[in-house]
Structure formats: C-alpha cells, structure tokens
N, C-alpha and C positions, 0 to 999 in steps of 0.2 A: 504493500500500500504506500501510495506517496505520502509522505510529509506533508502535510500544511505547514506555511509560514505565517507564524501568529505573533503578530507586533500590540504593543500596547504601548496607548495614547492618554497624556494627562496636559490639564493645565497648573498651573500652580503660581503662588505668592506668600511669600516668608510659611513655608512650610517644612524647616529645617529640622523641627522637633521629630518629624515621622517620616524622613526618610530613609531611615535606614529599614525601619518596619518596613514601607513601605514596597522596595527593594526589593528583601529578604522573599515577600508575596509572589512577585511580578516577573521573579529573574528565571520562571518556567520560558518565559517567551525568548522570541528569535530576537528581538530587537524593541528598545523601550525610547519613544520619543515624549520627550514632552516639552510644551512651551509658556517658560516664564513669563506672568508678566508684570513685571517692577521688584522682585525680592529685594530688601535690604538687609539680610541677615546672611546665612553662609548656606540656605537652598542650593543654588545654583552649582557651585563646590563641590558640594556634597555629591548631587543627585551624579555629577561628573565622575568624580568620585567612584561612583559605584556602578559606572559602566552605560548611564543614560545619556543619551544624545538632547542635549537639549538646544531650544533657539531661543535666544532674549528678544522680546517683542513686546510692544506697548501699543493698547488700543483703545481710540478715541472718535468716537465715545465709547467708554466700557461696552460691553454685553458680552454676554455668556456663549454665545450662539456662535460670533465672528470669532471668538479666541479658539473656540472647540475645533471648529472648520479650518482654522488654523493649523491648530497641532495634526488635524486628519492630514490633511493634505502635503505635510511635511512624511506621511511612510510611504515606504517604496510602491509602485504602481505594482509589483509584481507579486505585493502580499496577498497572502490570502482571507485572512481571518484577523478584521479590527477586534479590539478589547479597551475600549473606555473606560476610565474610573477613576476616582479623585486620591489625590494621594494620602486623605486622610480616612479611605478607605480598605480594607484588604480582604483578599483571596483566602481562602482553605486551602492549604495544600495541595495538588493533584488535581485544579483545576485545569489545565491545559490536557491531560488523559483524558477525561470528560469531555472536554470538549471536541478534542477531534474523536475522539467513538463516538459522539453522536452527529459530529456535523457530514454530509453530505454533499456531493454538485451541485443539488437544486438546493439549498438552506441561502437562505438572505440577512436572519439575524436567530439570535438566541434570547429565551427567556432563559431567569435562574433569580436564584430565592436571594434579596437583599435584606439584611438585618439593620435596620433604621437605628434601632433604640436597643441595648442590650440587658438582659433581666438586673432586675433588681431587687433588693428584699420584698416577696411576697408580690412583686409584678412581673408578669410574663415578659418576655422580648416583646420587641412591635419587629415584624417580617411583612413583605410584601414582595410581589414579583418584579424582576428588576429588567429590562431588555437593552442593554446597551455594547452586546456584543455582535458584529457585523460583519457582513463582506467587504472587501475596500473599494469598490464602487457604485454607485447607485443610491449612497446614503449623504445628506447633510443635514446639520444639523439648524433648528430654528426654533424663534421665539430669544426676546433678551434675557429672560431669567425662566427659572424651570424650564429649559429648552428642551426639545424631544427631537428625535430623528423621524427624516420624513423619507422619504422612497420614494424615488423617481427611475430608478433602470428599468433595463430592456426585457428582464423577465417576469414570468410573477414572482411578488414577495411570499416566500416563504421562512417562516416562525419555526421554530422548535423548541421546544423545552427540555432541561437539561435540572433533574430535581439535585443530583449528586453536587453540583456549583454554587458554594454557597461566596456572598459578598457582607462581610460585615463595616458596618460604620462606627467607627473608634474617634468622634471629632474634638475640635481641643472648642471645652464649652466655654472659654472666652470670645469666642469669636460672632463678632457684628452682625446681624442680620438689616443693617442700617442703609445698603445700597440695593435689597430686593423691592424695597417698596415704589421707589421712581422707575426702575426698571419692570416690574408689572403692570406699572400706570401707563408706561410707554408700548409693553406687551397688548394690550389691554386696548388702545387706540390703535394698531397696528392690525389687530386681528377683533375685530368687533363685534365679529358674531361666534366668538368661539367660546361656549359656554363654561368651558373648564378654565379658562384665565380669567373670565370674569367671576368665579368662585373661585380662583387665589386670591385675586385684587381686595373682593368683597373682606375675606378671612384673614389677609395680610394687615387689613385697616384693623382689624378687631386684636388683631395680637398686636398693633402700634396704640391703641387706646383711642385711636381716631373713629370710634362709637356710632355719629351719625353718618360717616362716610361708610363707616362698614354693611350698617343696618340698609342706608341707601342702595349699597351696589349687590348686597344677597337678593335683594330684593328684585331690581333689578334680573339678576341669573333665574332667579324662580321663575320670571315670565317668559324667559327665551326658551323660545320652542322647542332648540335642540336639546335642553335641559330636562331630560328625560330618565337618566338616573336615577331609581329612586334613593339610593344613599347616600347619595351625592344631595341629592336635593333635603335629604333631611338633614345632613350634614349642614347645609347653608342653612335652615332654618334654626339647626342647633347653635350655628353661631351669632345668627342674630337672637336669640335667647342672653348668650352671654353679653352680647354689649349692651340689652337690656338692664341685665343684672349689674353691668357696669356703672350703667346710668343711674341705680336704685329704682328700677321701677319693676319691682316684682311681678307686677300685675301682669304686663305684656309679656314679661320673660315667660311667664309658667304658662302663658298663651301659646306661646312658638315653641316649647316643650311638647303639648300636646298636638299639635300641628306636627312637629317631626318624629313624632312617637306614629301618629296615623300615619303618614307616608312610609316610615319605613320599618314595621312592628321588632325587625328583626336587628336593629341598632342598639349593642349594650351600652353604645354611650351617652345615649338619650337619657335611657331609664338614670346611669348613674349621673349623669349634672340634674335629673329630676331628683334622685334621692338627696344629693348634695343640699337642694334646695329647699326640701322637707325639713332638714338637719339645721340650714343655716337659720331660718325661720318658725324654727320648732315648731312645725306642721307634721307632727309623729304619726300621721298615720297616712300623708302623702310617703315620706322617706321610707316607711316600711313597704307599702303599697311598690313604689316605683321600684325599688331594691330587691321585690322576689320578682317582679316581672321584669327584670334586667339578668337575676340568675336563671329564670327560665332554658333563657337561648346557653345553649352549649358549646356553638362553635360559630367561632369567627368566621367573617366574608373572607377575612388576606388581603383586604383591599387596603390602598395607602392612606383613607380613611378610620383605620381602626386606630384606637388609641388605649396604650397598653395599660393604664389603669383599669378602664371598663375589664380587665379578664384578668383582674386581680384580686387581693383582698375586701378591696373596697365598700366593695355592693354589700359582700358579706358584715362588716364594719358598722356600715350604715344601718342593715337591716337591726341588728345587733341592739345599739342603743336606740331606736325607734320602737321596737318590740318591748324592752325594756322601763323605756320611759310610759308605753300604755298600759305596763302591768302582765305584758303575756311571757312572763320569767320563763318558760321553758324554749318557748321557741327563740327567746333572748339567748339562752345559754346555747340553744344548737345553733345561732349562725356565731358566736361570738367564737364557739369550738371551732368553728370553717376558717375563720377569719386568724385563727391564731395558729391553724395547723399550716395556711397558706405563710404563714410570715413568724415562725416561730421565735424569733429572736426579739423580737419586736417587744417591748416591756411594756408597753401603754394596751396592747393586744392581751398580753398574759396579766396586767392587772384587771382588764374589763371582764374578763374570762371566770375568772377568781371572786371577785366582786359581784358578779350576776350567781356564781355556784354558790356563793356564800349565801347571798338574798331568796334563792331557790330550797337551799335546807331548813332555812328558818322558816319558809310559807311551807314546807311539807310537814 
C-alpha cells in the first residue's frame, strides 16, 4: 500500500509554553508547517527548534480564515492528507495509523472526537465531533472567526469518521477572548443569512455582558428561516434567559426557560439553568421539578452545544437541597447520595449528605 503524505498545518502567536507538547503530538507526520503571526516570546525558536517549518507573517486586518489559508497553502501541492489544529491542542498517540487505515481515494475530509473541556471533579469532559482533517485540494477555509472549511473540488465531498482519533484541548485559560466579538460582528454582516453566526454573535454578546444586544440578535436567529435546529434554537432561547437573568428580571428569564424547554424537551441544560433558578430564588419546588426532569435524559446529543455541567453532579445537587428544603428527606438523601458519589471529594457534597442522613434518622 502507498504511503500517504500527511503534513500538518497551525497558526500561532506567543505560544511558546506548548510547544514542545505540542510537537511531541504532531511529529507522527511527514512535515509540520505553521505560520506565525506576530510572536514576541521564543515561539518561533522553539517551534524551529523542533523541526517545524515555519513562515512569519502579519495580517491586516486580522481574521482567522486569511491566516489558516495561509499556513494551507504554504504545504506541498503533492501532499496528500491536511491535518489542522491549534497548537494548544493535541493528538493521542497513533493518530496518523488511524488515519490512513481509514482514509481512502474517494475521502475528502475526516471527522474525529475533539475534547473541548476536560473532566473535572464530579463533571464529565465536554467532546464533540471535530472535522478539520482534509485532502490538500479543494478545501478553504472561511468566515473571520469560528471559521469552517468549505468544499469547492472536482469531486464529491466525501466524510469519514475515524472514532479511534481522539483531539484534546489543553488551552492556557489566560487567554483573551477580546478580539472574537468584532470579528463575528464582521462574520455576521459578511454572511447574513447564515443562521449559525448569527447565534455566535447573539451568544458572544451574552458572554461580553452586552444583554440587550445579545437578547436582540437571538432573537433575531429564532426568526430566520434556516434556523431550524431545534437545539440550536433552544440553545439561543437559553441564552436569552441568561441575559434576562442578567438584567434581574426573572420574570422573562423563567419565560425563555420554558420556551427552550418546549423546543427542545431533550436539553439537560435547560432543565439545569431552570433548577439553578429555583435555587437562586428559592422556588423549591421549580428546582426540584426542573432537576429530575433534567436527570430524566440519559444521554447527550455530542453536539458543541452540550455543556458539561448539565451531565454532572449538578442536577443531582440541586434536586438534593430543593427536596430537602420541602421536607421530602428521603428523596433528599437519595439525590444528595448521587451527587456525592458523582464528586466524592467534594466536602460541601459529603457535609449535605451527612446533614440530610442525620435529619432522616431523627424523622424515622
């Protein structure tokens, strides 16, 4: 069997702390391009250093999309198999074995499982599918921020999925998320009718605090036509709840609660920002209510909508002192047992555990 030639392609800026991880990932491939743009630390060095080809290059205006198309078109014409990914991201071992037993003549790109968010006490990972492994022609990349590959070659695009390639995200959590927001605004007018930037844009204002712009432009994405996802769409309805609640106004919030509870019955993270809001508002019998009909669902979508508290302790937490506080001590004590077995370390879990067994012997 021939060889495939599999190069992999980064951008990068003062990421000097994770190169050598980074590296260590990547050095299955034939050749590693990636292009700087602006490092003022010992990046560039380094990444030389350990055998990457890099090109110093500065783009104006910013975007994400020109820099990426960049570092593509810097690997040889005669590769076979692109592999995109950030350098403060890495591979499992043995991902280049995987990927050529599975790839074939007709494949055009690859899916494979990205690790967003890694476990933490009593919270699952957050995974979702990731596709940014490709042929080297026929693909470029677009949009200024969250940018995706789009397919223009000569033949059909064909997908594969590869479960054994796993991509985990390791990022340094100092880092700015202060230049997505103008760059979605500009996504966002660029591409107008594209319902999924205008649910970044919408979501981006709500994680900047900017409330009525947020609430505005979800608003907005719920009416465009192509916005037909229902998780997506509860999704946007969930976060116009939160700048509700940002704003203090309960009332609306726990409105667009139930609005993205109806759209999409099967979203744990609806129920849990409902139980949140029982809890915050000591409404103990919304939080227990919304917290067993958030345990209900047993298994995640895997969509990049999921968020890894909802399939955590949480719900159980919640249900726990809501149960509690209405006097129904037993079923207090069995989520408060769920909730302590999910996150055993946890001391505010094994005092509430304790403290409800202890209330339970005295009523018996």
């Amino acid at each position: 069997m021939k060889k495939s030639k599999i190069y992999v392609y980064a951008i990068c800026k003062n990421e000097e702390a994770f190169v050598g991880r980074w590296m260590d990932a990547v050095n299955e491939a034939d050749g590693v391009i990636v292009v700087d743009t602006g490092s003022t630390d010992n990046t560039v060095e380094k990444l030389r250093e350990r055998g990457a080809v890099v090109y110093e290059e500065t783009f104006t205006p910013w975007r994400f999309d020109t820099a990426r198309n960049a570092a593509l078109n810097h690997i040889p014409e005669d590769a076979d198999i692109c592999v995109s990914n950030d350098i403060d991201e890495v591979f499992e071992p043995g991902w280049r074995e995987h990927l050529e037993k599975a790839w074939d003549k007709d494949c055009t790109c690859a899916k494979y499982w990205f690790v967003w968010e890694q476990r933490s006490e009593g919270i699952p990972e957050k995974r979702f599918i990731m596709e940014k492994i490709h042929s080297r022609h026929g693909y470029q990349w677009v949009h200024p921020v969250h940018e995706v590959l789009a397919y223009s070659g000569e033949k059909p695009e064909k997908s594969i999925y590869i479960e054994d390639i796993l991509l985990v995200h390791k990022p340094d959590p100092g880092k700015s998320r202060g230049q997505y927001l103008p760059l979605l605004e500009l996504s966002s007018q660029e591409n107008p009718d594209d319902d999924r930037i205008k649910f970044w844009l919408g979501r981006e204002y709500v994680y900047q605090g900017m409330n009525d712009d947020g609430i505005k432009t979800l608003e907005e994405h719920l009416k465009m036509p192509s916005a037909v996802w229902k998780e997506e769409r509860s999704a946007s309805m969930r976060f116009i709840s939160r700048a509700y609640r940002a704003k203090d106004d309960n009332h609306n919030a726990l409105i667009w609660l139930y609005k993205a509870a109806a759209e999409c019955m099967m979203s744990r993270e609806t129920w849990l920002d409902m139980a949140r809001m029982g809890y915050d508002t000591r409404n103990w019998v919304l939080s227990l209510w919304a917290s067993e009909q958030g345990l209900k669902i047993k298994n995640s979508s895997k969509s990049y909508l999921v968020e890894a508290d909802a399939w955590g302790y949480l719900l159980e937490d919640f249900a726990a002192i809501a149960a509690y506080r209405l006097g129904f001590y037993p079923i207090a004590f069995a989520h408060a047992s769920s909730a302590y077995n999910a996150a055993p370390n946890d001391d505010r879990l094994r005092q509430n555990l304790r403290f409800i067994e202890k209330t339970l012997q005295e009523q018996e």
